[in-house]
N, C-alpha and C positions, 0 to 999 in steps of 0.2 A: 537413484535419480539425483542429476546436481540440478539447486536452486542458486538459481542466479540472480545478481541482483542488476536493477537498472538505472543507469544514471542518463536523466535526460536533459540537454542544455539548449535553451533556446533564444535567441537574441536577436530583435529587429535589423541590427546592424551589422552590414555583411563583413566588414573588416574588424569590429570587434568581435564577431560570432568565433571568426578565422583563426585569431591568435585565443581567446579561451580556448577551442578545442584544442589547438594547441598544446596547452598547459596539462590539460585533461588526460588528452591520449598520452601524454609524458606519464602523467601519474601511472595509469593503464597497466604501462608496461611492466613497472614494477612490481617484483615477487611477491605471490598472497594474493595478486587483483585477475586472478584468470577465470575467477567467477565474475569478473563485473562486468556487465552489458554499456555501450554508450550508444544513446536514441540522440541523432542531432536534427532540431527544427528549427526551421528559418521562420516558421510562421505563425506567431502567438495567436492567434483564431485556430490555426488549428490543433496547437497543443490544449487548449481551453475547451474544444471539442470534444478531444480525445478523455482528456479527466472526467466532463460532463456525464461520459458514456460510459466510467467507473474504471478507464485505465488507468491506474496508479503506479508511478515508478517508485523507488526507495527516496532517492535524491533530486532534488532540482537543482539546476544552476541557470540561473533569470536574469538576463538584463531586465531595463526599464528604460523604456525608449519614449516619446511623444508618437511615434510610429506605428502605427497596428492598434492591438490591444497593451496597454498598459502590465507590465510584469506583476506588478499589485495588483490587479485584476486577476490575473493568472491563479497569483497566489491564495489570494481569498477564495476562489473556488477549490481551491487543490484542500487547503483547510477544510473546507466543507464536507470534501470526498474522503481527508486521511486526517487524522490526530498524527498518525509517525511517520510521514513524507518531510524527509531532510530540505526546508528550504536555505539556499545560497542567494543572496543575490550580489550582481556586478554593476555596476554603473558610473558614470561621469559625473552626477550629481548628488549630492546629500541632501536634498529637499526631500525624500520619502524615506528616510531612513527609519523616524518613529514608524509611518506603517508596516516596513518593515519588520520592526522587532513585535510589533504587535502581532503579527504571524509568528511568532516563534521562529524566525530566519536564523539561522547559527551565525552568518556573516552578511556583512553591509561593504561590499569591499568597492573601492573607489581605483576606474582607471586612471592613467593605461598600466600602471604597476603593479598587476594583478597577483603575479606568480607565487609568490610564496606564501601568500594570505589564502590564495585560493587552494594550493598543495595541504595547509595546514587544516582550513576547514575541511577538504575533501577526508582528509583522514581522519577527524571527527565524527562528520557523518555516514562515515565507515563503520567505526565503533559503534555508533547506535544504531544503526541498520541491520547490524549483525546482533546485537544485545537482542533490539526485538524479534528479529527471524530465528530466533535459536532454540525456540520450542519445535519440536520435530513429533508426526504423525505418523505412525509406522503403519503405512498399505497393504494388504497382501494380495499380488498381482499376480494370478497362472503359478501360485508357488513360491514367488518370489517375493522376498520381503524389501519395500522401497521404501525412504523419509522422504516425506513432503514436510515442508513447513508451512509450522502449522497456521500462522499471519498469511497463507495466501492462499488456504481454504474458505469459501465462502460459508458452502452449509455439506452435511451428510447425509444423504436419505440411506434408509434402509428396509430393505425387502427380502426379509423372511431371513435370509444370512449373507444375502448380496446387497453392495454396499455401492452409491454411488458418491464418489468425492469429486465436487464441485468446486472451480477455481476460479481464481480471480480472472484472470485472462478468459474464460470461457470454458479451459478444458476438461473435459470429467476423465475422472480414471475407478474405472470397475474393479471392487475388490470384493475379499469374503472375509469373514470377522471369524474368530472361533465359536465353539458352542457354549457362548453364554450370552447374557442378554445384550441388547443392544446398549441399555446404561450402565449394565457396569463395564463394556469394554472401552466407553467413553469415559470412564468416570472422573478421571485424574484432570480430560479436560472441561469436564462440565465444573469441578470443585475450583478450577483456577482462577474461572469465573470470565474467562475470554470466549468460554462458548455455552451456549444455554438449549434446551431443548423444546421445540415448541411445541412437537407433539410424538406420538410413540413410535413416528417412521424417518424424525427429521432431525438434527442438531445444526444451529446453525452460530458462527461464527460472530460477536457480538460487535467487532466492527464495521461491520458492514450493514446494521440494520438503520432504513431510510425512515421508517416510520411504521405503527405499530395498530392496524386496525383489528375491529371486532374477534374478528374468525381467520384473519389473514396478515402478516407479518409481510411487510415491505421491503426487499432487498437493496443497494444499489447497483444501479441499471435497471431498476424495478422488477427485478426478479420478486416471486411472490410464494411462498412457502406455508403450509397452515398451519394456523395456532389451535390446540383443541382444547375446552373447557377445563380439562386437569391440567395444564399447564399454562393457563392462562397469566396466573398470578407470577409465577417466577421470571414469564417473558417481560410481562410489566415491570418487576422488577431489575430485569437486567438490562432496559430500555433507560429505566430512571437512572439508574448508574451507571451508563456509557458516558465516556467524556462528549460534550457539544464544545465545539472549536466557534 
């Protein structure tokens, strides 16, 4: 299976929108980038939408307009959704720069002289995109054995030796585990501590938990997965020690 990654650039302004993707798709083409995805949106409402609803890209690249919703806006919710979502931003102004970097933005880059500030960050948040996507989930699908990576697994249920792997974008893929338990086929990911088990059918992916009730674990997009009394304490614990943005 190839994982690809997605870089989404979105800017109120249709003649600065025009020449970024410009620079963008230049990058693109470049050898190495035929795994990268480019999502282009004209309309910060509905890129804010789409985060809300737990679609998370790798990379952003944000204007910051008076137009629409505000890119710092954009951005603090994407924070909300992701700790490793590459933010970029572009703009004509350096009056938001500190909120800016207060998101953890790689660049603050000032038009219209975009190009090479933008070329250098993008290959930054290449590098880290790839660092954190590089843990891999090996599937076994009808026989065949596929990588998933494993930052875009939400949670795994499992039933009896059938396995369902739950993705970020929504997609499941049915797989079978061999004949040992269910923790120790997970185990390497449970010990990494990126993913935790909440109860004896389910492991779920520790960046993505929204909040962490009684009997019931919170996902984002409010997927809802159960906690069972023997493992109550570990999910507490791997809830205290997720990073909060």
């Amino acid at each position: 299976m190839k994982n690809e990654l997605t870089v989404v650039l979105c800017d109120n302004q249709k003649n600065d929108i025009t020449l970024t993707e410009t620079v963008i798709r230049s990058w693109l083409s470049l050898p190495g980038h035929e795994d990268i995805v480019l999502d282009v949106c004209a309309d910060s409402h509905e890129l804010n939408s789409r985060v809300t609803a737990g679609k998370i890209a790798d990379i952003y690249v944000l204007g910051i307009s008076s137009h629409g919703l505000n890119g710092i806006a954009v951005g603090r919710n994407i924070r909300a959704h992701s700790a490793n979502a590459q933010l970029i931003y572009i703009t004509r102004a350096g009056t938001h720069a500190l909120e800016a970097y207060e998101l953890h933005a790689l660049r603050y880059i000032m038009k219209p002289e975009i190009r090479d500030e933008l070329l250098s960050a993008l290959d930054i948040a290449l590098l880290v995109s790839r660092s954190l996507a590089s843990e891999k989930i090996t599937v076994r699908i009808n026989g065949e054995m596929r990588s998933v990576n494993a930052g875009n697994v939400m949670y795994i249920e499992n039933n009896v030796r059938n396995m369902r792997y739950v993705l970020r974008d929504g997609t499941i893929l049915p797989g079978k585990r061999r004949n040992i338990s269910f923790e120790d086929y997970f185990a390497p990911y449970l010990a990494s501590g990126r993913f935790v088990q909440t109860h004896k059918s389910f492991i779920v992916n520790t960046d993505y938990i929204q909040a962490v009730r009684p009997t019931m674990l919170v996902l984002k997009g409010g997927i809802q997965v159960p906690i069972s009394r023997r493992h109550a304490e570990e999910v507490a614990r791997a809830y205290t020690d997720t990073p909060v943005d």
